[in-house]
py3Dmol code that shows the C-alpha trace and the ligand (Angstrom):
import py3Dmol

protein = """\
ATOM      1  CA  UNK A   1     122.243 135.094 162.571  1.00  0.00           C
ATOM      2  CA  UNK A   2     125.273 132.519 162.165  1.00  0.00           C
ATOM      3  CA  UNK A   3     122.930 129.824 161.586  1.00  0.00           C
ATOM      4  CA  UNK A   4     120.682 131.690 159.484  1.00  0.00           C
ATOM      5  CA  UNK A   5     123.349 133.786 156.539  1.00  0.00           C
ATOM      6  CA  UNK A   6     119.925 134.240 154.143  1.00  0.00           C
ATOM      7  CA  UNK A   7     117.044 136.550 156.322  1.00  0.00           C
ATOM      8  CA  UNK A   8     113.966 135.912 155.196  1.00  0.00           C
ATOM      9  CA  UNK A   9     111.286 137.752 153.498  1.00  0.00           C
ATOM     10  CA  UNK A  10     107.437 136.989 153.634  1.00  0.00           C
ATOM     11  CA  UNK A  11     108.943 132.868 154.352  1.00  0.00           C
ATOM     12  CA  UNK A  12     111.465 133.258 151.421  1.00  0.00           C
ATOM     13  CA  UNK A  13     114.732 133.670 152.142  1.00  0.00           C
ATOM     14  CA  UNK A  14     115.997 136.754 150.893  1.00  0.00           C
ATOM     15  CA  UNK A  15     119.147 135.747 148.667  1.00  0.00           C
ATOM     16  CA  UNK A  16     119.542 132.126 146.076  1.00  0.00           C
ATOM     17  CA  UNK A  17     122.020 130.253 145.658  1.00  0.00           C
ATOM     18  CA  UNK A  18     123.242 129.653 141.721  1.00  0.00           C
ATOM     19  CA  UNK A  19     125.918 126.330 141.499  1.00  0.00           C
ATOM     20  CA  UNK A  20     127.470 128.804 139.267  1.00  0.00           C
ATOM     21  CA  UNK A  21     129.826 125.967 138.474  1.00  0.00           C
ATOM     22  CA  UNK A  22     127.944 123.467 137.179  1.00  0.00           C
ATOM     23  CA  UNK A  23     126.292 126.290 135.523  1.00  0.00           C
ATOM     24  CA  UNK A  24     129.268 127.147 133.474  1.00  0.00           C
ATOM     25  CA  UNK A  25     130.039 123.783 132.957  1.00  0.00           C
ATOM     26  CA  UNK A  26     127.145 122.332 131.506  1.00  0.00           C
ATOM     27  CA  UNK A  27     126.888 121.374 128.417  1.00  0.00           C
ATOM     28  CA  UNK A  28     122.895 122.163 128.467  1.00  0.00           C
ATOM     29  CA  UNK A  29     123.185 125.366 129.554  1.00  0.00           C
ATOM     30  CA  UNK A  30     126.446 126.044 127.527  1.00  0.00           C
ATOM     31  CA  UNK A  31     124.029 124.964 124.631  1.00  0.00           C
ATOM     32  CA  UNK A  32     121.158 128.083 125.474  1.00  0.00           C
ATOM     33  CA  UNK A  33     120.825 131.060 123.779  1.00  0.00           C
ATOM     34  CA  UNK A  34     120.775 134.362 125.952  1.00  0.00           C
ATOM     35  CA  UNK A  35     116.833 134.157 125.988  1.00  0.00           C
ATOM     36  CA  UNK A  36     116.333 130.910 126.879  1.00  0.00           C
ATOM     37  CA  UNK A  37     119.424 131.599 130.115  1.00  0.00           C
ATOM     38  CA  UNK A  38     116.695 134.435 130.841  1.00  0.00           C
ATOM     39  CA  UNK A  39     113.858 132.099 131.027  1.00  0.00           C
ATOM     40  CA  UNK A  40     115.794 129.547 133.013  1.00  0.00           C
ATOM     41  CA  UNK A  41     116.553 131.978 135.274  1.00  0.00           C
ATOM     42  CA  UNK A  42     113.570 133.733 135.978  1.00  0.00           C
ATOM     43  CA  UNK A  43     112.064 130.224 136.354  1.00  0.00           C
ATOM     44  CA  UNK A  44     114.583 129.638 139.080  1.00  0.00           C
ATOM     45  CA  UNK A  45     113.448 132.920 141.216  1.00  0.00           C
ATOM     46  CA  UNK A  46     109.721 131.618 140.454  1.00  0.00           C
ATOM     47  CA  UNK A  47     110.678 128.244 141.831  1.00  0.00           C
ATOM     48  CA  UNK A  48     112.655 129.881 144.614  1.00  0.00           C
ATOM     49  CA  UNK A  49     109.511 131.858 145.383  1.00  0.00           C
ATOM     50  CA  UNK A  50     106.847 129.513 144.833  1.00  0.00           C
ATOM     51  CA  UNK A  51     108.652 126.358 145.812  1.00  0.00           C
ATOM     52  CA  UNK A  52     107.611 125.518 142.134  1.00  0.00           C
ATOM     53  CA  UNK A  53     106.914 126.482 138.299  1.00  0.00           C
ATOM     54  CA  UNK A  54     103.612 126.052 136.231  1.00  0.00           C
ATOM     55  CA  UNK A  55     103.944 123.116 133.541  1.00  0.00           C
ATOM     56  CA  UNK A  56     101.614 125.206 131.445  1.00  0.00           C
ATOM     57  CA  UNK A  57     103.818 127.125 129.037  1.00  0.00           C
ATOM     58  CA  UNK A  58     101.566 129.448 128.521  1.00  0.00           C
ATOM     59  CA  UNK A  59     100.954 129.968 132.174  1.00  0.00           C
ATOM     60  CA  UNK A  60     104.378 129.632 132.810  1.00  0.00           C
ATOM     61  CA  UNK A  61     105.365 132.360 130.158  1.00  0.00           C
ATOM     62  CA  UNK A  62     102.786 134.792 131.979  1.00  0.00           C
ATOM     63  CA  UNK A  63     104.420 134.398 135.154  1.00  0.00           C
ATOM     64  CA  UNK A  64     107.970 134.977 134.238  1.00  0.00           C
ATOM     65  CA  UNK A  65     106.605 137.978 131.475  1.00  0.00           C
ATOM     66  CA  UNK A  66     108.561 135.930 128.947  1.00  0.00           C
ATOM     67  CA  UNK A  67     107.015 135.144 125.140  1.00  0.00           C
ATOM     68  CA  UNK A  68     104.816 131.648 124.962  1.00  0.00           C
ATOM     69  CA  UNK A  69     106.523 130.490 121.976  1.00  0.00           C
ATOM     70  CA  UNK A  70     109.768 130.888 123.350  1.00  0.00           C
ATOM     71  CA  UNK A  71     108.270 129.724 126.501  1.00  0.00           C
ATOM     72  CA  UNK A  72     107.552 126.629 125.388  1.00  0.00           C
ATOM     73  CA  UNK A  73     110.450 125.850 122.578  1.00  0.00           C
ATOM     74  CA  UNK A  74     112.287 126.290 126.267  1.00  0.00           C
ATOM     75  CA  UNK A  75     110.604 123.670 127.657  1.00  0.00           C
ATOM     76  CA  UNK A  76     110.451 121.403 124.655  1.00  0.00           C
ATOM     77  CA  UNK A  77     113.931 121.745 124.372  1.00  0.00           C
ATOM     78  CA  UNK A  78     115.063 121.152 127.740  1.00  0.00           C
ATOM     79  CA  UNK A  79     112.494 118.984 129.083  1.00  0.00           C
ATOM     80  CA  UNK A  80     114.382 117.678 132.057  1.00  0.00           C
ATOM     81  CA  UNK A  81     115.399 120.803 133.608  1.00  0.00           C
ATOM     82  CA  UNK A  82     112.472 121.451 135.479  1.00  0.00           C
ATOM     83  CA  UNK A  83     110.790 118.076 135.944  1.00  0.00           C
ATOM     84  CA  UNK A  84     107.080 116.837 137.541  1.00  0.00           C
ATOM     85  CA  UNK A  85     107.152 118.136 140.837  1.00  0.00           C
ATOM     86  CA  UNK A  86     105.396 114.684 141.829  1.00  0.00           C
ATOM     87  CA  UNK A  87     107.415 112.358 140.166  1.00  0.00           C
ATOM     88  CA  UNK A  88     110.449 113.644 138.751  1.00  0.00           C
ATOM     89  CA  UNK A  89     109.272 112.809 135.307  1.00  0.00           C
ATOM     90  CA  UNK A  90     110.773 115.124 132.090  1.00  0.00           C
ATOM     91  CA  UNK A  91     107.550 117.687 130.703  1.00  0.00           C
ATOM     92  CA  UNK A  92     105.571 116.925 127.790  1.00  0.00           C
ATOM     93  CA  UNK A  93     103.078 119.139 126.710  1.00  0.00           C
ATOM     94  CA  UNK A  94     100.239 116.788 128.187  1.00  0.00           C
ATOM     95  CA  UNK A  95      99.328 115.835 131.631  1.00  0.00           C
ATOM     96  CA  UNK A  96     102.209 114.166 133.604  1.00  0.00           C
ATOM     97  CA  UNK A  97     101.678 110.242 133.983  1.00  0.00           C
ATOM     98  CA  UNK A  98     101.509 110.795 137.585  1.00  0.00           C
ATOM     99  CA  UNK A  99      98.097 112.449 137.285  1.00  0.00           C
ATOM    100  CA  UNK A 100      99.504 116.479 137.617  1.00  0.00           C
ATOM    101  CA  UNK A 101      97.369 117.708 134.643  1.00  0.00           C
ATOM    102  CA  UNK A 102      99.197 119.504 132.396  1.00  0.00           C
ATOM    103  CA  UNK A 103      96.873 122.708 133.025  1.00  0.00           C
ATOM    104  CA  UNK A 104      97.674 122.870 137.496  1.00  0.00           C
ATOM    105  CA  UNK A 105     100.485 120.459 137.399  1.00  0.00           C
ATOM    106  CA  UNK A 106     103.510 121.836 138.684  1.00  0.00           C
ATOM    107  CA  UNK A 107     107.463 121.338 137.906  1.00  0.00           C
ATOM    108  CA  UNK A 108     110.645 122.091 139.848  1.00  0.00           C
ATOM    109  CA  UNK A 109     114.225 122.017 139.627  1.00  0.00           C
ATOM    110  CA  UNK A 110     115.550 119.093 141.762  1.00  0.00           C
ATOM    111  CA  UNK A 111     118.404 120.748 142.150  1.00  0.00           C
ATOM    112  CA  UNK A 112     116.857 124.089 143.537  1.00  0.00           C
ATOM    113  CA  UNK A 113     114.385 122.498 145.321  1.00  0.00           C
ATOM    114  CA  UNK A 114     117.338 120.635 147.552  1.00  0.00           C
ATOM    115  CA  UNK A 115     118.936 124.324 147.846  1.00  0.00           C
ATOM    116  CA  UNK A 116     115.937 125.097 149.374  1.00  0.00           C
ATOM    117  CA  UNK A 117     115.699 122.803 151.829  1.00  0.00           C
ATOM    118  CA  UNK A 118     119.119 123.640 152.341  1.00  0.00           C
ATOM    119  CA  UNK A 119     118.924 127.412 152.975  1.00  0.00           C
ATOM    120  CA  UNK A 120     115.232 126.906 154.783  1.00  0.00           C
ATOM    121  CA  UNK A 121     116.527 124.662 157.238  1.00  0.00           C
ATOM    122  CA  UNK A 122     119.762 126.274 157.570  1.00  0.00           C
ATOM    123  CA  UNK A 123     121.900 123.033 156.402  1.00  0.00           C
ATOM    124  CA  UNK A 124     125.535 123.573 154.757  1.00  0.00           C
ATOM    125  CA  UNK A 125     124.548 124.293 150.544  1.00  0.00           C
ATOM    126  CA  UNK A 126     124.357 120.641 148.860  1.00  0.00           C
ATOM    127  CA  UNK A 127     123.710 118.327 151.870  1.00  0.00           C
ATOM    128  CA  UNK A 128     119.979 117.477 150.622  1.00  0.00           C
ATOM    129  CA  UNK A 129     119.702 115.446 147.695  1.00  0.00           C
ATOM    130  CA  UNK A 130     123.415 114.025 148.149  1.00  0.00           C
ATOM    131  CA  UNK A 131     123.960 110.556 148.355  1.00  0.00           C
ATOM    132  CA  UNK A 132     120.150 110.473 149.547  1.00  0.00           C
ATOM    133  CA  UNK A 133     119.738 106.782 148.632  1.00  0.00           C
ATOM    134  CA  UNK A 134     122.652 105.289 151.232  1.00  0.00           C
ATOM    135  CA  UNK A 135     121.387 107.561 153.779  1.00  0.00           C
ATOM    136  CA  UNK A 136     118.145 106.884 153.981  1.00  0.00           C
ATOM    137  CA  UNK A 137     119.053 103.143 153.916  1.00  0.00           C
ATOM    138  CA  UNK A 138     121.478 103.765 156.403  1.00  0.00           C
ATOM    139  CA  UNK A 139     118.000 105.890 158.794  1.00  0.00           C
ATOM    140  CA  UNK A 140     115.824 102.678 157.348  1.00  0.00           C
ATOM    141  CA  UNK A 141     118.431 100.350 158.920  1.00  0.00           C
ATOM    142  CA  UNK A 142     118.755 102.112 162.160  1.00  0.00           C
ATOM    143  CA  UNK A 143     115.048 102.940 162.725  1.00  0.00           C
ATOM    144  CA  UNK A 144     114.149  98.890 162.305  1.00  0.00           C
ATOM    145  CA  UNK A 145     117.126  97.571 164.386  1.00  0.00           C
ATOM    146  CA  UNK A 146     115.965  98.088 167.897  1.00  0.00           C
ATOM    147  CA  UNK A 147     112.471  97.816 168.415  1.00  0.00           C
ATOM    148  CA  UNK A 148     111.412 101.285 170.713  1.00  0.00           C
ATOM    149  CA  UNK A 149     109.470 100.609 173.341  1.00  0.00           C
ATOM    150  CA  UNK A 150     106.199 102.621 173.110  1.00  0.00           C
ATOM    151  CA  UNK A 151     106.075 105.257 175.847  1.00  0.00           C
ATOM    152  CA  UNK A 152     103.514 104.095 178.274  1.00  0.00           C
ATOM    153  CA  UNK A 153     101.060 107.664 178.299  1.00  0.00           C
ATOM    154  CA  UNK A 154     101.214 109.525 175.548  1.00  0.00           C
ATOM    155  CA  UNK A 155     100.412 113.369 176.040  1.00  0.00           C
ATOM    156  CA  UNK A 156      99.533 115.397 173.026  1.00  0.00           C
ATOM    157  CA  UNK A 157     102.450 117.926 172.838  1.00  0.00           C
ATOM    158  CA  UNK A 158     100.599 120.891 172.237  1.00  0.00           C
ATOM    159  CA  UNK A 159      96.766 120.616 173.964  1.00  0.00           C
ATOM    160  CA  UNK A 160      94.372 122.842 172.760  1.00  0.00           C
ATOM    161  CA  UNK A 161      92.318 124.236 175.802  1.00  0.00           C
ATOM    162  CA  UNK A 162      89.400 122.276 175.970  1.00  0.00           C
ATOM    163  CA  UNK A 163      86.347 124.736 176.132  1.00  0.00           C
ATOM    164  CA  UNK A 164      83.573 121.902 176.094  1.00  0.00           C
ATOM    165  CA  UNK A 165      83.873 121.932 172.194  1.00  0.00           C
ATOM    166  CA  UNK A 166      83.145 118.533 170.606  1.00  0.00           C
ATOM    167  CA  UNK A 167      85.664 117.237 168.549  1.00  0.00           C
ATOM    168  CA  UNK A 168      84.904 116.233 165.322  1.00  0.00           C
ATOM    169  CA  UNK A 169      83.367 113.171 164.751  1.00  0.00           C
ATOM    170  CA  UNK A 170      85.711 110.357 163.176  1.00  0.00           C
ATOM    171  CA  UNK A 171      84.593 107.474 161.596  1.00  0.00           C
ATOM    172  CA  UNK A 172      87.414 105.950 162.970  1.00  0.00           C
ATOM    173  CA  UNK A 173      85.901 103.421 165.539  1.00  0.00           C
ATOM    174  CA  UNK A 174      88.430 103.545 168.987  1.00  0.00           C
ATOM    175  CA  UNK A 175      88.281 107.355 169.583  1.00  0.00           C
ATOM    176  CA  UNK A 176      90.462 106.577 171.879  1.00  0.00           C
ATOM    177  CA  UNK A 177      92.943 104.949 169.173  1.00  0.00           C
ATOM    178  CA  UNK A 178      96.587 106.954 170.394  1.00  0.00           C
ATOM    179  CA  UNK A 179      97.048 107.837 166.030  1.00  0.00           C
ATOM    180  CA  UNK A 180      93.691 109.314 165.880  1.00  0.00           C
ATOM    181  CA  UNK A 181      94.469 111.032 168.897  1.00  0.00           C
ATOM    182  CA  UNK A 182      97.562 112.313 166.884  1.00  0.00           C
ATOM    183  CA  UNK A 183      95.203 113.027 163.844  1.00  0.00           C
ATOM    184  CA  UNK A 184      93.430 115.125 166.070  1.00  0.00           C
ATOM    185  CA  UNK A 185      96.554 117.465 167.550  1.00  0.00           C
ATOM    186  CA  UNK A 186      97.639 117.684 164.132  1.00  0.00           C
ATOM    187  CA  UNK A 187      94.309 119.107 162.915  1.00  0.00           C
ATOM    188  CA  UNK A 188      95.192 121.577 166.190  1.00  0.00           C
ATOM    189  CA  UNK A 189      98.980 122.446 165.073  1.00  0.00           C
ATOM    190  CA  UNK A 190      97.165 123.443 161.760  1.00  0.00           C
ATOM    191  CA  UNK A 191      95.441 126.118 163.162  1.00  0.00           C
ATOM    192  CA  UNK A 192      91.937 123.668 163.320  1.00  0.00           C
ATOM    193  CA  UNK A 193      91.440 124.714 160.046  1.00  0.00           C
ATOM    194  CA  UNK A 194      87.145 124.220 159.455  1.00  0.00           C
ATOM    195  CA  UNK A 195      87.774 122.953 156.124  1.00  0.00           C
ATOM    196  CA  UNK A 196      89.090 120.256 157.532  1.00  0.00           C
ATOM    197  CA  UNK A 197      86.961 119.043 160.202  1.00  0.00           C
ATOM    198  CA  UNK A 198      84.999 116.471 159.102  1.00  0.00           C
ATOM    199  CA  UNK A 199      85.212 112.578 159.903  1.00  0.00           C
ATOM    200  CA  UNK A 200      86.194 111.552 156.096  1.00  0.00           C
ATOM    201  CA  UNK A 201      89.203 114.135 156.346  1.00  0.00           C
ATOM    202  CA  UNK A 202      90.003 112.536 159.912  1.00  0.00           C
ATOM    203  CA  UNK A 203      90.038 109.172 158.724  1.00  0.00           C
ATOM    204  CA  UNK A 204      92.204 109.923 155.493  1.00  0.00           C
ATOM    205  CA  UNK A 205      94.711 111.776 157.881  1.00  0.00           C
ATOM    206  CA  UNK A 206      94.455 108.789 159.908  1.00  0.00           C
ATOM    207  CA  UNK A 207      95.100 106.098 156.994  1.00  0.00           C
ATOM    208  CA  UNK A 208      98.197 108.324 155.887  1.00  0.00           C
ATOM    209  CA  UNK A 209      99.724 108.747 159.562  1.00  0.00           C
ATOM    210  CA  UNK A 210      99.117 105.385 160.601  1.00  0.00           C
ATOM    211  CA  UNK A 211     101.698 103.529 158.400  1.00  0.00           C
ATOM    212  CA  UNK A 212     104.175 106.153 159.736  1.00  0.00           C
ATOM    213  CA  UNK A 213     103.466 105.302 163.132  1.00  0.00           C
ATOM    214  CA  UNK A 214     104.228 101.698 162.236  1.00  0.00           C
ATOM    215  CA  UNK A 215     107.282 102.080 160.660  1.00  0.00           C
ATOM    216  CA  UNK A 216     108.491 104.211 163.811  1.00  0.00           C
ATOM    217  CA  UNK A 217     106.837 105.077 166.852  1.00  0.00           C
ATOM    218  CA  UNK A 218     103.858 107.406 167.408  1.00  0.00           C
ATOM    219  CA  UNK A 219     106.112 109.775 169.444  1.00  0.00           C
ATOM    220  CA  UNK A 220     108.737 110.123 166.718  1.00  0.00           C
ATOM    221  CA  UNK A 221     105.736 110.978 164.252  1.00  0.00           C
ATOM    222  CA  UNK A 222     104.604 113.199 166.375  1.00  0.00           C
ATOM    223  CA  UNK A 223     108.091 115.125 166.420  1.00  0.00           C
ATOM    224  CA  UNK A 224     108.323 114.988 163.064  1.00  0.00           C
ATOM    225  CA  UNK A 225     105.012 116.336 161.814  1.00  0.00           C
ATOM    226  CA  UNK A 226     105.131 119.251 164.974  1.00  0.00           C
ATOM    227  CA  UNK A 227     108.780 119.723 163.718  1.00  0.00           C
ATOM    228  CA  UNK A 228     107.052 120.342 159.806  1.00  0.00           C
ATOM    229  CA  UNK A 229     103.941 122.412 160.998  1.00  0.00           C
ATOM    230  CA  UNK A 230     105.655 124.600 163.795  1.00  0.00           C
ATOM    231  CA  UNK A 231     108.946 124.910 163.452  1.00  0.00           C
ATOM    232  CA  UNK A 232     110.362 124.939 160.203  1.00  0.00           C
ATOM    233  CA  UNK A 233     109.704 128.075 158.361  1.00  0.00           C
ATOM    234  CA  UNK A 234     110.742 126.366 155.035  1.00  0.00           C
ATOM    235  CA  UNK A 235     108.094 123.705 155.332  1.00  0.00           C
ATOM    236  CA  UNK A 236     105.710 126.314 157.171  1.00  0.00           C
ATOM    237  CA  UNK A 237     105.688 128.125 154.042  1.00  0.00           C
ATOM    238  CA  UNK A 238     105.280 124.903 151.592  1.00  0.00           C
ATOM    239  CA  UNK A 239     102.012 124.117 153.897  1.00  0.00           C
ATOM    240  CA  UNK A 240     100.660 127.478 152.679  1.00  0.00           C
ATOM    241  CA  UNK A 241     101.609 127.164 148.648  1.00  0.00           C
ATOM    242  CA  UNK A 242     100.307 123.583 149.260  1.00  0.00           C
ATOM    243  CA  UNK A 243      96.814 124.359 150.811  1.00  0.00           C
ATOM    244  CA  UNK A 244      96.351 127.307 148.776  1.00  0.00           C
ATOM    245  CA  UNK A 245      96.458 124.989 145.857  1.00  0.00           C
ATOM    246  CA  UNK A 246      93.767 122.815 147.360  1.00  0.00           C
ATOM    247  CA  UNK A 247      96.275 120.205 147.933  1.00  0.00           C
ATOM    248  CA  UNK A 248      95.822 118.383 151.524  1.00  0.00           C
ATOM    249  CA  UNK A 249      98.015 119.334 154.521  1.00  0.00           C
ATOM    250  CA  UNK A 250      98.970 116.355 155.397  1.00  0.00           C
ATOM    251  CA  UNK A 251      99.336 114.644 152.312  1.00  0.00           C
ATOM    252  CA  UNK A 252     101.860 117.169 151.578  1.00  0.00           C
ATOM    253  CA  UNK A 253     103.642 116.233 154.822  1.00  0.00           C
ATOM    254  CA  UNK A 254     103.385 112.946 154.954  1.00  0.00           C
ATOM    255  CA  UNK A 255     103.483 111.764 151.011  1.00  0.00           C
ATOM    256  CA  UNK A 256     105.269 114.507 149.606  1.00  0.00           C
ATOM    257  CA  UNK A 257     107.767 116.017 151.955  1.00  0.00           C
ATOM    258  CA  UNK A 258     108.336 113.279 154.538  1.00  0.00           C
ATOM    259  CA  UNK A 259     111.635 112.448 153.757  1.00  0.00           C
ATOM    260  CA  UNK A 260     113.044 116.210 153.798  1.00  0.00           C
ATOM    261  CA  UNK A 261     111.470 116.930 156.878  1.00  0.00           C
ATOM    262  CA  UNK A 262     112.964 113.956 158.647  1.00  0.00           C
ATOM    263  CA  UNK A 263     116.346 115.455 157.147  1.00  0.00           C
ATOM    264  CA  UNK A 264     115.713 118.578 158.119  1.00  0.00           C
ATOM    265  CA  UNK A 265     114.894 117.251 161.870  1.00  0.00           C
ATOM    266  CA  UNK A 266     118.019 115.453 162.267  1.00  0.00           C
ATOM    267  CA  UNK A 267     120.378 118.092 161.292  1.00  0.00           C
ATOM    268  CA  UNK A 268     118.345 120.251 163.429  1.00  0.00           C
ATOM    269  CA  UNK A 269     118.486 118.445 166.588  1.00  0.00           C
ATOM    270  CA  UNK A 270     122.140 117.664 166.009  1.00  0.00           C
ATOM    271  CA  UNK A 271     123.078 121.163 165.595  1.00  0.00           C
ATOM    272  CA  UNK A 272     121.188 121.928 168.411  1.00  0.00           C
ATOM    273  CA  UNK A 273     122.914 119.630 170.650  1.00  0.00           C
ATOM    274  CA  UNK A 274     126.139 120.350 169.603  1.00  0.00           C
ATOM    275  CA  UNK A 275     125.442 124.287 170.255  1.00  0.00           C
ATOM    276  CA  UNK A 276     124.612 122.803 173.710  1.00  0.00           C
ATOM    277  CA  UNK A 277     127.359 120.653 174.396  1.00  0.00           C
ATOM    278  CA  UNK A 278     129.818 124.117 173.192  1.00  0.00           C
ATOM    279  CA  UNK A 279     127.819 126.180 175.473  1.00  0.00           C
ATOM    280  CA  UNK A 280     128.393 123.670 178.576  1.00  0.00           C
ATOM    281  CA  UNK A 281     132.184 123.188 177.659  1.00  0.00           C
ATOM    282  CA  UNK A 282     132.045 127.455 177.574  1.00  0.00           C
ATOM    283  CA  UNK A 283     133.778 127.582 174.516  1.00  0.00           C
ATOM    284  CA  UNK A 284     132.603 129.664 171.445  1.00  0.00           C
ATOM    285  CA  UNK A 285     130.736 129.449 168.827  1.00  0.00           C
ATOM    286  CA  UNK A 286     132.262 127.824 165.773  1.00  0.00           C
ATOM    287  CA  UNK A 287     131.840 129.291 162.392  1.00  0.00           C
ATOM    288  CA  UNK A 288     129.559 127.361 160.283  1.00  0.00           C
ATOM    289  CA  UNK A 289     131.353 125.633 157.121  1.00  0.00           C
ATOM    290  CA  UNK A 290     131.256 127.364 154.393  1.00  0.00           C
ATOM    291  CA  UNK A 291     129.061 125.545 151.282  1.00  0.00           C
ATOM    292  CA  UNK A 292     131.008 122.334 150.537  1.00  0.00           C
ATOM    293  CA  UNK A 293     131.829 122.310 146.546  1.00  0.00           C
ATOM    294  CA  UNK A 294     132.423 118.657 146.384  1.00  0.00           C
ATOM    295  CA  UNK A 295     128.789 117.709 147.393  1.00  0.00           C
ATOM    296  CA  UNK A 296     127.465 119.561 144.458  1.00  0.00           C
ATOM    297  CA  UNK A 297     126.783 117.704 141.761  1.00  0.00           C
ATOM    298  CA  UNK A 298     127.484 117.409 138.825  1.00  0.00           C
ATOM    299  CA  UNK A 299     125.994 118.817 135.225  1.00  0.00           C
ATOM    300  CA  UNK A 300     123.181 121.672 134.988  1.00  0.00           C
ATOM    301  CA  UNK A 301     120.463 122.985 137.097  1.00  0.00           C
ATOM    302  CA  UNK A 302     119.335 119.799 137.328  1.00  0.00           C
TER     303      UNK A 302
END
"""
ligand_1 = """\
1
ZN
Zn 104.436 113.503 137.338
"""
view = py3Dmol.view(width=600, height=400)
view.addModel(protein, "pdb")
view.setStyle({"model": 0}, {"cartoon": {"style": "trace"}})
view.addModel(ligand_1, "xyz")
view.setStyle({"model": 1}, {"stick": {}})
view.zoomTo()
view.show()
């Protein structure tokens, strides 16, 4: 319970966090009448629910119960508070430039999104999304100094029991290729969804991990992706608003959300190992820090 102050309800964590300061100190939201502070706020519990908002005002309007005209004056007016969940780009009443059509495409508050992440993976309130540009430099930088030496065998983490089942086929032409191998546990951590199993899907799961594996090593993908699909109820849940939207697994993980996750992973493992190192020294527990103010930033609900 210390590490986890929001419980969690059907994968949504039960209370949301408001940066009630840059609230009251923005000059957008200073500028908002009292019904359009009611629809940005009821799009925030959406978002918090959902993980994101419809860009169809009309939709959008439904969802929240709110009128479409004021709906979408909302949205006209303040057309970078919740932006292309793909790309970041302000709405327009049209499909995004990004390809999100304007009638499934989907927006999100950065902002809330990164509280998310925050309260999902049990990080202090503001540490995703701040400074993210000189830290992931600062991961890039690390991760290409030393070359890693590939582990010599490389065991699937989680084997499925073989029952004699054929895998599926994979157009892929080394079965024996150690990233289709992976492509093939990951189809397992998913549940070996049927919808899935099928050579084409294999070899786009395989085209998408690969350059991963590249970039690092095929164990650290591995950890990351098992990290996404098993252990992290925040992502857990995004896998299920992403597949139920016909969007594909692992694109979400690997396109979409690969840079949170990795996030997510090392503040994980560092908190783990520094719960282990106080249980070894027998000391207690610290408190968690409380939410630090100064990483919030600055302006809206951006
Ligand atoms: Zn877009």
């Amino acid at each position: 319970m210390a590490n986890k102050p929001y419980t969690s309800i059907d994968g949504v964590p039960a209370i949301m966090p408001i940066d009630w300061r840059g609230w009251k100190s923005s000059p957008t939201t200073r500028k908002m009448t009292d019904t359009q502070v009611g629809i940005a706020f009821k799009s925030l519990l959406l978002q918090w629910e959902l993980g994101s908002i419809p860009r169809d005002a009309w939709q959008l309007a439904k969802d929240i119960q709110s009128n479409f005209n004021t709906t979408l004056k909302f949205l006209q007016t303040y057309s970078k508070l919740f932006v292309c969940r793909n790309c970041a780009d302000s709405w327009s009443e049209a499909d995004c430039k990004c390809g999100e059509s304007y009638a499934e495409g989907r927006l999100k508050s950065s902002k809330h999104e990164n509280f998310s992440i925050d309260v999902n993976s049990g990080l202090p309130l503001g540490t995703t999304g701040y400074d993210r540009i000189g830290k992931d430099q600062t991961r890039k930088d690390k991760n290409s100094d030393p070359p890693k030496p590939e582990p010599p065998t490389l065991e699937p983490e989680n084997p499925a029991p073989e029952q004699g089942k054929p895998e599926p086929e994979s157009p892929v032409s080394n079965p024996d290729d150690p990233v289709l191998k992976l492509v093939h546990d990951v189809w397992r951590l998913l549940g070996k969804p049927s919808e899935y199993k099928n050579g084409e899907t294999f070899k786009r799961w395989f085209d998408l991990i690969e350059p991963k594996v590249k970039a690092h090593t095929l164990e650290y993908v591995r950890r990351v992706l098992t990290y996404a699909i098993h252990e992290n109820e925040f992502f857990q849940s995004g896998l299920k608003v992403a597949r139920n939207k016909g969007q594909d697994p692992v694109e979400y993980l690997v396109t979409e959300k690969w840079v949170n996750i990795e996030s997510a992973l090392e503040v994980a493992e560092s908190k783990a190992k520094r719960k282990k190192q106080v249980a070894a020294s027998g000391g207690k527990e610290r408190v968690q820090g409380s939410y630090s103010m100064k990483k919030f930033g600055e302006g809206g609900i951006k």
